[in-house]
N, CA, C and O atoms as a Tripos MOL2 file, in Angstrom:
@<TRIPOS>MOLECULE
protein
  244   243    61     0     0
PROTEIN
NO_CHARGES

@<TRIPOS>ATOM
      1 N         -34.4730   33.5500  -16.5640 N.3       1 UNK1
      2 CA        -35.5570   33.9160  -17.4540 C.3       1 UNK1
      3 C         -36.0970   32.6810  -18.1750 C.2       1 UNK1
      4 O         -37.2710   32.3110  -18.2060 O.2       1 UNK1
      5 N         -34.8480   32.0080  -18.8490 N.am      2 UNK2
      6 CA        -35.2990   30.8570  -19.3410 C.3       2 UNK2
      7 C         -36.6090   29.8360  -18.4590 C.2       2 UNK2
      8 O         -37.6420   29.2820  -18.8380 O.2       2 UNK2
      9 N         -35.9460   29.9580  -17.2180 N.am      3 UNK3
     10 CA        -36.9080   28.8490  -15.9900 C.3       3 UNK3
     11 C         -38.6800   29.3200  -16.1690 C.2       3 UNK3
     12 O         -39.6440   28.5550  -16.1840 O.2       3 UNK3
     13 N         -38.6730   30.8780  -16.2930 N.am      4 UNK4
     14 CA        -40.0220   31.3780  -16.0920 C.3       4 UNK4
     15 C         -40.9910   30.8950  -17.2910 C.2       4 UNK4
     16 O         -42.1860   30.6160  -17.1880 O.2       4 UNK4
     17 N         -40.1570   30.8620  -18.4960 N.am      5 UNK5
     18 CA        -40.8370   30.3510  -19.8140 C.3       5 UNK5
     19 C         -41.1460   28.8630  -19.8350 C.2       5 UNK5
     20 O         -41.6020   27.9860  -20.5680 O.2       5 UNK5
     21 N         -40.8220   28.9950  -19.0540 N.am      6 UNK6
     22 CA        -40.9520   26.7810  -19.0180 C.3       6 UNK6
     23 C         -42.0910   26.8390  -17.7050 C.2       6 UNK6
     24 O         -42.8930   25.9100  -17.7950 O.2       6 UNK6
     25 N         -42.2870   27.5870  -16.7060 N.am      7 UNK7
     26 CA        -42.8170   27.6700  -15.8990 C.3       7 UNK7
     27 C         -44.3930   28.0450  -16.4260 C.2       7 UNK7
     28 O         -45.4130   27.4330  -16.1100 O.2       7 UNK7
     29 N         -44.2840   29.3420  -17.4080 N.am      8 UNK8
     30 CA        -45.4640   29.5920  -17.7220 C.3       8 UNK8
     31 C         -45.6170   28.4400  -19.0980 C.2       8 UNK8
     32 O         -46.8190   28.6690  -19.2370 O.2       8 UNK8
     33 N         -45.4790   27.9420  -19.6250 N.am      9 UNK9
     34 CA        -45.5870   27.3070  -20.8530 C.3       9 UNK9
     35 C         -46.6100   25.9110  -19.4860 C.2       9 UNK9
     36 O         -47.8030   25.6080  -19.4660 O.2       9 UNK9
     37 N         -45.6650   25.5160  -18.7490 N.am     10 UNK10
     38 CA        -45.8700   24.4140  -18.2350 C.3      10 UNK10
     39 C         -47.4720   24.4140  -17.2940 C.2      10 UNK10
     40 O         -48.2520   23.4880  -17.0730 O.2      10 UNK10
     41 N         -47.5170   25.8700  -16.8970 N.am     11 UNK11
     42 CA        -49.0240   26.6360  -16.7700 C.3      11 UNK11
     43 C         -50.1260   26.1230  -17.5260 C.2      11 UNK11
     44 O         -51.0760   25.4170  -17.1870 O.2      11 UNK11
     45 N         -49.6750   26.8140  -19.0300 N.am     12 UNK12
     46 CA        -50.4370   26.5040  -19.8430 C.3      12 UNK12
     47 C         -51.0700   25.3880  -19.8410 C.2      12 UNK12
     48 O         -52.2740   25.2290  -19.6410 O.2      12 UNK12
     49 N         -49.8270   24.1490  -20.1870 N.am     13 UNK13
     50 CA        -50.1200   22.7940  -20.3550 C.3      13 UNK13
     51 C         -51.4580   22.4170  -19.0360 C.2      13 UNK13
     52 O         -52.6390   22.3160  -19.3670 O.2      13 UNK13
     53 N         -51.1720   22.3150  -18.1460 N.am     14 UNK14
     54 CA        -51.8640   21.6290  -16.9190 C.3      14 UNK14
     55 C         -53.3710   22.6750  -17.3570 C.2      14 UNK14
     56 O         -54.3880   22.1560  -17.8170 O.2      14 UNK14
     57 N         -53.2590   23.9380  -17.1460 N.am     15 UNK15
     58 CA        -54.6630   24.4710  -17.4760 C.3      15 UNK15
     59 C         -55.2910   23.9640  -18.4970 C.2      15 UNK15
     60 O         -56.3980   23.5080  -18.2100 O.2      15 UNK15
     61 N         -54.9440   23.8730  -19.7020 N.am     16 UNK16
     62 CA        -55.6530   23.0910  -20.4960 C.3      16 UNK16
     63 C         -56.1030   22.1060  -20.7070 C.2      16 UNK16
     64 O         -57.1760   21.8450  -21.2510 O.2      16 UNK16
     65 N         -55.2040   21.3400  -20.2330 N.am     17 UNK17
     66 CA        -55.5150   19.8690  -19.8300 C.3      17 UNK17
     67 C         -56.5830   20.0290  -18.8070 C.2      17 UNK17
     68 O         -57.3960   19.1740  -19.1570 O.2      17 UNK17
     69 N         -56.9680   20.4950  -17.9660 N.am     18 UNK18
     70 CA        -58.2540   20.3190  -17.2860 C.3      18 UNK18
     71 C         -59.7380   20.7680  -17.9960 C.2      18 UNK18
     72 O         -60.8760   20.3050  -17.9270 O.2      18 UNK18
     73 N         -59.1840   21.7920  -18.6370 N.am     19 UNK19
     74 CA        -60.8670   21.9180  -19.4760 C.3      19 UNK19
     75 C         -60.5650   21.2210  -20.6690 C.2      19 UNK19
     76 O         -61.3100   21.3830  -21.6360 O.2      19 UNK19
     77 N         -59.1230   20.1140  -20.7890 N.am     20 UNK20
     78 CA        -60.1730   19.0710  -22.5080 C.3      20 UNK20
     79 C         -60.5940   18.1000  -21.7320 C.2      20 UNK20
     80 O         -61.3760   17.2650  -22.1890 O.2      20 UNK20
     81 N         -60.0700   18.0260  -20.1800 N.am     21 UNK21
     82 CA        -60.4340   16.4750  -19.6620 C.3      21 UNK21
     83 C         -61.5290   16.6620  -19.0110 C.2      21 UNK21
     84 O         -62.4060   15.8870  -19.3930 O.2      21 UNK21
     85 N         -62.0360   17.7640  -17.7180 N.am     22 UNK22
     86 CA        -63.2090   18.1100  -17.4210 C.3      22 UNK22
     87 C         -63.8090   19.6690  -18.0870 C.2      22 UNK22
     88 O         -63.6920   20.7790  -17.5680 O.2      22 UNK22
     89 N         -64.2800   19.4170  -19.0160 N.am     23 UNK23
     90 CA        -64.9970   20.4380  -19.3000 C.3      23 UNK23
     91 C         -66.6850   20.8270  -18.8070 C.2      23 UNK23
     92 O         -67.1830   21.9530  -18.7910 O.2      23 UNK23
     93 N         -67.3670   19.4930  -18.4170 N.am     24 UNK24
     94 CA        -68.4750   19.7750  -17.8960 C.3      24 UNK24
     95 C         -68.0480   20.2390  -16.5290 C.2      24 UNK24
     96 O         -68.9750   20.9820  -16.2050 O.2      24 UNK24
     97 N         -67.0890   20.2270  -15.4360 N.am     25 UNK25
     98 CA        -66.9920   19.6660  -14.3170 C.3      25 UNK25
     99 C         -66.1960   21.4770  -14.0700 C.2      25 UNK25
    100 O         -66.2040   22.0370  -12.9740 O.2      25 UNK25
    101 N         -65.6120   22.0680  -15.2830 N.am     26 UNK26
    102 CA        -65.4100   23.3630  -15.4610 C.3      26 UNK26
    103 C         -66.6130   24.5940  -15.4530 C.2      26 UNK26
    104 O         -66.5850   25.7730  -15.0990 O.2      26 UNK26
    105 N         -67.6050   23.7720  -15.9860 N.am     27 UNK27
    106 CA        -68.9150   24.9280  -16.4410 C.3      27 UNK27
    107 C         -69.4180   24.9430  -15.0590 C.2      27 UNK27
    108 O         -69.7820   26.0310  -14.6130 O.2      27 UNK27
    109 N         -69.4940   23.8710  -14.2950 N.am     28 UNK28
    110 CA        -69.9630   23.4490  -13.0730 C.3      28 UNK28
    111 C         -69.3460   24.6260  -12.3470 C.2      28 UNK28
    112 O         -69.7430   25.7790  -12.1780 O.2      28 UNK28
    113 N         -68.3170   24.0190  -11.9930 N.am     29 UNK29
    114 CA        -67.6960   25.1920  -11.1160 C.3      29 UNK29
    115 C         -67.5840   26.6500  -11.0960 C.2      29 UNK29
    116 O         -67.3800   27.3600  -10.1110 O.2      29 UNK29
    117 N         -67.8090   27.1370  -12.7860 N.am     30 UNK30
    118 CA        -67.9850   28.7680  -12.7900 C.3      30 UNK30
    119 C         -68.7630   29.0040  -12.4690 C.2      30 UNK30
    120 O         -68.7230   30.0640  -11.8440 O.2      30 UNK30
    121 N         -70.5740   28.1050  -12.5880 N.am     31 UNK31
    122 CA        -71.6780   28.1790  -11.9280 C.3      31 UNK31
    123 C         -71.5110   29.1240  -10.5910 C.2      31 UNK31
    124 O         -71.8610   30.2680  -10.3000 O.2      31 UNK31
    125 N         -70.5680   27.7240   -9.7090 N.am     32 UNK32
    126 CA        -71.0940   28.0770   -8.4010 C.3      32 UNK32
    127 C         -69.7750   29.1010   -7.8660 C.2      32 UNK32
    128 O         -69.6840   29.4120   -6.6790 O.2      32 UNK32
    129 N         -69.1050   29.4190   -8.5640 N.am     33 UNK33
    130 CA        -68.4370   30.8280   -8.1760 C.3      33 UNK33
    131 C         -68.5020   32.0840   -7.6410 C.2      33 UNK33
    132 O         -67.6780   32.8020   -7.0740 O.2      33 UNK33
    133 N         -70.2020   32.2550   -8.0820 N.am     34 UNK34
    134 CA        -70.5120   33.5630   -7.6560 C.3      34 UNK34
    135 C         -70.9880   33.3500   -5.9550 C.2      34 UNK34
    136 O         -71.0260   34.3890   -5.2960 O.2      34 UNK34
    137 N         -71.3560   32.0090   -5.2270 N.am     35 UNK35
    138 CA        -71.7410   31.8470   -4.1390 C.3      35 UNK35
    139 C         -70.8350   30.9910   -3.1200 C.2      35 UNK35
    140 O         -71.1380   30.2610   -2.1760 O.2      35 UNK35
    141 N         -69.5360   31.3910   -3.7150 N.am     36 UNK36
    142 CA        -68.5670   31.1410   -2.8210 C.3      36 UNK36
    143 C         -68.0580   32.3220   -2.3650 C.2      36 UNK36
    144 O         -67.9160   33.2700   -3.1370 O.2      36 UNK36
    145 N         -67.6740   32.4090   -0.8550 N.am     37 UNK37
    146 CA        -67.2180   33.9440   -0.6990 C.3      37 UNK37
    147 C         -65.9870   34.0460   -0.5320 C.2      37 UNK37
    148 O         -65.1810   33.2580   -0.0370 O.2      37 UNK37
    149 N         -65.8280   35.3450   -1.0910 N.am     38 UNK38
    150 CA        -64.4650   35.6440   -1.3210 C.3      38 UNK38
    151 C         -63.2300   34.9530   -0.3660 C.2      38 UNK38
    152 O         -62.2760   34.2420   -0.6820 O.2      38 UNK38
    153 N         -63.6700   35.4690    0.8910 N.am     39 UNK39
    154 CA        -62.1710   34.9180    1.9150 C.3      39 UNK39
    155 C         -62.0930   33.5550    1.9000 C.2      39 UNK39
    156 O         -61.2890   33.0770    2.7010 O.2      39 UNK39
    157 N         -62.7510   32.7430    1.1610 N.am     40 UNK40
    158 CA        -62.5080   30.8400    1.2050 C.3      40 UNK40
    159 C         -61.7490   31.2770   -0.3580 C.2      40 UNK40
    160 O         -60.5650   30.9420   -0.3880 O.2      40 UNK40
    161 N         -62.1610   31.8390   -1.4040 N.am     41 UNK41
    162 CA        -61.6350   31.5210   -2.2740 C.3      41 UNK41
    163 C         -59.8030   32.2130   -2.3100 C.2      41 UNK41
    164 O         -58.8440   31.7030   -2.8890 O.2      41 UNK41
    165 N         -59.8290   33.3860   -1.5500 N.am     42 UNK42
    166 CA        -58.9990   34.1640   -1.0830 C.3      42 UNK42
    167 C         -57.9480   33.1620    0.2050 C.2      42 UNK42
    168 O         -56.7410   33.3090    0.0130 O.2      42 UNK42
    169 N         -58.2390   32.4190    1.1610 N.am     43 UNK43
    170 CA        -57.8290   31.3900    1.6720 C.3      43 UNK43
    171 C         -56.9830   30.2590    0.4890 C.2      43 UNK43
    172 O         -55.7780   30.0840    0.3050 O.2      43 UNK43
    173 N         -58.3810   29.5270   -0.2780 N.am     44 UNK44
    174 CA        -57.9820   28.3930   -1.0550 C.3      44 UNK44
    175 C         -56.2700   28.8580   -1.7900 C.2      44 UNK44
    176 O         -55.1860   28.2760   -1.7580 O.2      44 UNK44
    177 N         -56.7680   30.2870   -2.4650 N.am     45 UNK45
    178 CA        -56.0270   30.9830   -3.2380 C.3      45 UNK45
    179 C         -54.3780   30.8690   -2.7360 C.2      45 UNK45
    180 O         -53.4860   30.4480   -3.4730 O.2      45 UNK45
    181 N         -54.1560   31.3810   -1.1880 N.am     46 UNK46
    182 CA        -52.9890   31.3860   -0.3340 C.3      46 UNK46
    183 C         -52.6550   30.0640    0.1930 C.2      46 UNK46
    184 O         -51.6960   29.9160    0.9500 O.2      46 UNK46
    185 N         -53.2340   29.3160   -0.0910 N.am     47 UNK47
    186 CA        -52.9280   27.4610    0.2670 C.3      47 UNK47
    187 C         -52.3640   27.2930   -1.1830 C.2      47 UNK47
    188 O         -51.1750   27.0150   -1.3360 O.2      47 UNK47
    189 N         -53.1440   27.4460   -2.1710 N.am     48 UNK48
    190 CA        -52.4880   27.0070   -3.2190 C.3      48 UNK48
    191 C         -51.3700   27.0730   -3.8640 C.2      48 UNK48
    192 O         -50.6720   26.2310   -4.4290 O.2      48 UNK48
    193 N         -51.2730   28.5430   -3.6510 N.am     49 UNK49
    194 CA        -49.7790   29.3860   -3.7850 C.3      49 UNK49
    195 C         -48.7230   28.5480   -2.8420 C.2      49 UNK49
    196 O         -47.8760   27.8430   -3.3910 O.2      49 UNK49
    197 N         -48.7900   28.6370   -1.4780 N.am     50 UNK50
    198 CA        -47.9530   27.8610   -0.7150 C.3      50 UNK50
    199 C         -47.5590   26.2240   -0.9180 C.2      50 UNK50
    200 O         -46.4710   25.7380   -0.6090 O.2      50 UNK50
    201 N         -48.5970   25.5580   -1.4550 N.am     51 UNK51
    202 CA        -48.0900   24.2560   -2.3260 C.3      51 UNK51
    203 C         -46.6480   24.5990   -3.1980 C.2      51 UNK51
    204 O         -45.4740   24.2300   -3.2460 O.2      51 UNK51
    205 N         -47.6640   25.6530   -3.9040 N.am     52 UNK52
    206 CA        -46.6130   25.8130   -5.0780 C.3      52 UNK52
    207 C         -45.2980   26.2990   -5.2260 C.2      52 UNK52
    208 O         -44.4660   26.1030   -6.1120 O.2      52 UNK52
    209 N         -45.2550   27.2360   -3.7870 N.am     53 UNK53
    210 CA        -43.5970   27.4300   -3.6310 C.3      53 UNK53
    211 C         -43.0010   26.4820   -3.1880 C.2      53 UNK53
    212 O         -41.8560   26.2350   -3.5680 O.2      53 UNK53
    213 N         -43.8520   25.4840   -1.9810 N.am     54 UNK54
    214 CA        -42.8160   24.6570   -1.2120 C.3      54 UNK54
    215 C         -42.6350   23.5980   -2.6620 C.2      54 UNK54
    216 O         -41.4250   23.3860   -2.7420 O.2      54 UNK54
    217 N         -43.1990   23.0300   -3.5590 N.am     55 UNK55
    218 CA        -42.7570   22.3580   -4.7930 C.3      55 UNK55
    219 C         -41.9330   22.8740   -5.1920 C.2      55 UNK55
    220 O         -40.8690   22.2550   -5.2070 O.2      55 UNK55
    221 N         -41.9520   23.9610   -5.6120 N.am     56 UNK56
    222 CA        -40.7990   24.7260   -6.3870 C.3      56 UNK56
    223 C         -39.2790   24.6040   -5.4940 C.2      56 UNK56
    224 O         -38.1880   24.5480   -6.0630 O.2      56 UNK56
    225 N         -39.4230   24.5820   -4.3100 N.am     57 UNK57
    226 CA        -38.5650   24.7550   -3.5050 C.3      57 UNK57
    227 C         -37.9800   23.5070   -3.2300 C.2      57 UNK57
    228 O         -36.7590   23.4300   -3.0890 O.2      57 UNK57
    229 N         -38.8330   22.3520   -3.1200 N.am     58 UNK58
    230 CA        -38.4880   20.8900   -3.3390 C.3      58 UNK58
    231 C         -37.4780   20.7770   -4.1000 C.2      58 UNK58
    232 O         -36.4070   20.2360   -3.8270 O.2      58 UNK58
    233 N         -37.9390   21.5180   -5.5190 N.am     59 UNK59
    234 CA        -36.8480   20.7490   -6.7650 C.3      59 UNK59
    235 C         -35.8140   21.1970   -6.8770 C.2      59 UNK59
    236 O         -34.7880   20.5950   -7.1950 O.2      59 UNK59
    237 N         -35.9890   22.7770   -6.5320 N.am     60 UNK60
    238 CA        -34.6280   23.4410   -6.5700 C.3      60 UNK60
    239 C         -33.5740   23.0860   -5.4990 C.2      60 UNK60
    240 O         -32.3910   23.4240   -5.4800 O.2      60 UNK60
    241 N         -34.1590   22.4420   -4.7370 N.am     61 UNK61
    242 CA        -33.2210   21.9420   -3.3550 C.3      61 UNK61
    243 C         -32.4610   20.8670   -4.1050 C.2      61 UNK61
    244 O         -31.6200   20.1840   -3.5210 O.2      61 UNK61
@<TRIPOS>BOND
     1     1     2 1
     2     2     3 1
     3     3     4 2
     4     3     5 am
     5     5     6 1
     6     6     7 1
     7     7     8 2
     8     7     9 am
     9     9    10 1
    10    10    11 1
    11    11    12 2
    12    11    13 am
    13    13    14 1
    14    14    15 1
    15    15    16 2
    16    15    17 am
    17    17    18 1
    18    18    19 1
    19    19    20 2
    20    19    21 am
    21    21    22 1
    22    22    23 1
    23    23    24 2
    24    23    25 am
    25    25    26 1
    26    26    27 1
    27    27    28 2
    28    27    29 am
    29    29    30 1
    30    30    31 1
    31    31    32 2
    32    31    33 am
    33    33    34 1
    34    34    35 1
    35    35    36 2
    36    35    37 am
    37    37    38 1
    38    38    39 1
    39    39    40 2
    40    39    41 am
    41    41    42 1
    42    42    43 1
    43    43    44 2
    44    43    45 am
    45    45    46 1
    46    46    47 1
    47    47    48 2
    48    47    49 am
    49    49    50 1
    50    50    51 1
    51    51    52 2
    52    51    53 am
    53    53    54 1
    54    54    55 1
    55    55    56 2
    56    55    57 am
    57    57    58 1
    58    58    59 1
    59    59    60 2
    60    59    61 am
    61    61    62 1
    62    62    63 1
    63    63    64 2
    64    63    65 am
    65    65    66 1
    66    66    67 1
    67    67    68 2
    68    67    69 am
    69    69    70 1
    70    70    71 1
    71    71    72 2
    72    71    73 am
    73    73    74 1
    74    74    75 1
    75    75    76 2
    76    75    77 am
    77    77    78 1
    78    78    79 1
    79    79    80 2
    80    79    81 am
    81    81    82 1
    82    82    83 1
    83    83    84 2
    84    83    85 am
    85    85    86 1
    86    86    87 1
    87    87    88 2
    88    87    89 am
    89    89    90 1
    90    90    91 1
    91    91    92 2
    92    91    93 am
    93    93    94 1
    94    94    95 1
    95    95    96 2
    96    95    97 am
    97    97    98 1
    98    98    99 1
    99    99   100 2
   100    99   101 am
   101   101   102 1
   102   102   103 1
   103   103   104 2
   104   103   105 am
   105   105   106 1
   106   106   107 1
   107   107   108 2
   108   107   109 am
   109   109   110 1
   110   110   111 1
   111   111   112 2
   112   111   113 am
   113   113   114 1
   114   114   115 1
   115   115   116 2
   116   115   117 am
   117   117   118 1
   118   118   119 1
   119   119   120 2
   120   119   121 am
   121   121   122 1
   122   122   123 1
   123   123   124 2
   124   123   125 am
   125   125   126 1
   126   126   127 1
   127   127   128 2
   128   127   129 am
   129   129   130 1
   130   130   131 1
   131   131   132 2
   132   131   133 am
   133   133   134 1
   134   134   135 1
   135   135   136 2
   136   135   137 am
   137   137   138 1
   138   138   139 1
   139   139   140 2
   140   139   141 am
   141   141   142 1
   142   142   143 1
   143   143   144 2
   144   143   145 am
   145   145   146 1
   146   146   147 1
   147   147   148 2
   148   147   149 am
   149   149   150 1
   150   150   151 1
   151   151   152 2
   152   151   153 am
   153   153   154 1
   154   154   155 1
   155   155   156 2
   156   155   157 am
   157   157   158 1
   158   158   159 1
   159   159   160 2
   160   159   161 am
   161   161   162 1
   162   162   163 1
   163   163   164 2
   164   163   165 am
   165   165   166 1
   166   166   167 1
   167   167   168 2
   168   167   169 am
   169   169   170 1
   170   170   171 1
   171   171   172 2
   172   171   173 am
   173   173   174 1
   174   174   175 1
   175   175   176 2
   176   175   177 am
   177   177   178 1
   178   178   179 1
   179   179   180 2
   180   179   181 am
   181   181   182 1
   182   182   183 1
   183   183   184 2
   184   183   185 am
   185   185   186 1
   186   186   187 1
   187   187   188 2
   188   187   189 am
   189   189   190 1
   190   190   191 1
   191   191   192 2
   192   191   193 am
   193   193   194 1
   194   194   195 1
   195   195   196 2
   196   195   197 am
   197   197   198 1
   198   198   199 1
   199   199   200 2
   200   199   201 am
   201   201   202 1
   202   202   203 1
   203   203   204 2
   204   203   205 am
   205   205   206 1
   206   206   207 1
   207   207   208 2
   208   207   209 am
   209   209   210 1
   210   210   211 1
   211   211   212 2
   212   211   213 am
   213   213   214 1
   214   214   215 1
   215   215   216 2
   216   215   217 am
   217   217   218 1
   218   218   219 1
   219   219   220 2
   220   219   221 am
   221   221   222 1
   222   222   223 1
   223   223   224 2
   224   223   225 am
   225   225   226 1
   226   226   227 1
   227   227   228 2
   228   227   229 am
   229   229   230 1
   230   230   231 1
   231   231   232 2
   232   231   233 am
   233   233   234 1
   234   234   235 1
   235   235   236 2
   236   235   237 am
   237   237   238 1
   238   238   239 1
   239   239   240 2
   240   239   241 am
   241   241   242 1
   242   242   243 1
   243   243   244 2
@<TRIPOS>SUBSTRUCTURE
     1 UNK1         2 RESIDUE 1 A UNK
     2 UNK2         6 RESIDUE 1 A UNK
     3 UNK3        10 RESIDUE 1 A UNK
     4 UNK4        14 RESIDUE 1 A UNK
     5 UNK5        18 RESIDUE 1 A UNK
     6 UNK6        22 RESIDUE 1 A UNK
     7 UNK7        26 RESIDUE 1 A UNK
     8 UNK8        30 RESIDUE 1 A UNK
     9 UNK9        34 RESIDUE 1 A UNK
    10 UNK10       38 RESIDUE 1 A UNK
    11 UNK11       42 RESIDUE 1 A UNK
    12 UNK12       46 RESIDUE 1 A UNK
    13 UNK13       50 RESIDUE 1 A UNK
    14 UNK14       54 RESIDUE 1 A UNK
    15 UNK15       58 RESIDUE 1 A UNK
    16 UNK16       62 RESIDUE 1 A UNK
    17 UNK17       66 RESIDUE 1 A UNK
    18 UNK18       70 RESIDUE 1 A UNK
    19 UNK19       74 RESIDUE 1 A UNK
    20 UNK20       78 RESIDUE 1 A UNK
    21 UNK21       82 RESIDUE 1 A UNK
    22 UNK22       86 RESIDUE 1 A UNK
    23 UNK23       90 RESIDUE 1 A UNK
    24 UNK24       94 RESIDUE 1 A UNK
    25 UNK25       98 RESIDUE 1 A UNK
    26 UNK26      102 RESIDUE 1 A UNK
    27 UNK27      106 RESIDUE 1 A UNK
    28 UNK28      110 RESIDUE 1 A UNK
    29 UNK29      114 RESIDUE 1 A UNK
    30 UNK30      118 RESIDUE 1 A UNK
    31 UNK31      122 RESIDUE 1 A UNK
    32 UNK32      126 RESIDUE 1 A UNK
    33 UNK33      130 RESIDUE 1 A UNK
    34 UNK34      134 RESIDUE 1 A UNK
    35 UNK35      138 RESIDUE 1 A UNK
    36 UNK36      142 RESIDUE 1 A UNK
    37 UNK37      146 RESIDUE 1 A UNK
    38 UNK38      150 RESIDUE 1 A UNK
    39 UNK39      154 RESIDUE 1 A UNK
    40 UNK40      158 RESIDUE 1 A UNK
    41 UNK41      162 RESIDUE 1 A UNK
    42 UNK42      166 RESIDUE 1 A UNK
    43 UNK43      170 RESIDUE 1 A UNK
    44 UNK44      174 RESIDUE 1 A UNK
    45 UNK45      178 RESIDUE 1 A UNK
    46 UNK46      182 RESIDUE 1 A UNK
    47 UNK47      186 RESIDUE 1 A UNK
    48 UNK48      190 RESIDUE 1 A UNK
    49 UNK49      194 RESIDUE 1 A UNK
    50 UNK50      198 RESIDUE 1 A UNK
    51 UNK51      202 RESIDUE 1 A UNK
    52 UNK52      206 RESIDUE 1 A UNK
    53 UNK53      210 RESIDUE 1 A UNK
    54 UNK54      214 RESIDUE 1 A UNK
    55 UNK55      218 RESIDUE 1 A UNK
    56 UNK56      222 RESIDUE 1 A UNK
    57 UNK57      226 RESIDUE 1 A UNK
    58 UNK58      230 RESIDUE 1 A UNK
    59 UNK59      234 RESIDUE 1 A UNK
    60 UNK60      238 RESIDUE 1 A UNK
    61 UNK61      242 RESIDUE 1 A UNK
């Protein structure tokens, strides 16, 4: 349980840190959100996730 609170805390951190560091580069991108279609963002979405286990899986190894 402890791991998940450090996990989401550590969430936090990195999300925020991108909209104090790009915040124009954030507005940008919600822009063009609506004319991206779903199965790329739905794709991107399942790539990203898979980074994120094989990392996770890195460290815990």
């Amino acid at each position: 349980m402890n791991e998940l609170i450090i996990a989401a805390g550590l969430f936090l951190v990195l999300e925020g840190l991108i909209y104090a560091v790009f915040p124009g580069g954030i507005k940008r991108m919600a822009e063009q959100l609506p004319f991206i279609p779903d199965q790329t963002l739905r794709t991107l979405g399942i790539v990203v996730m898979t980074i994120g286990v094989g990392i996770v899986w890195l460290a815990k190894g």
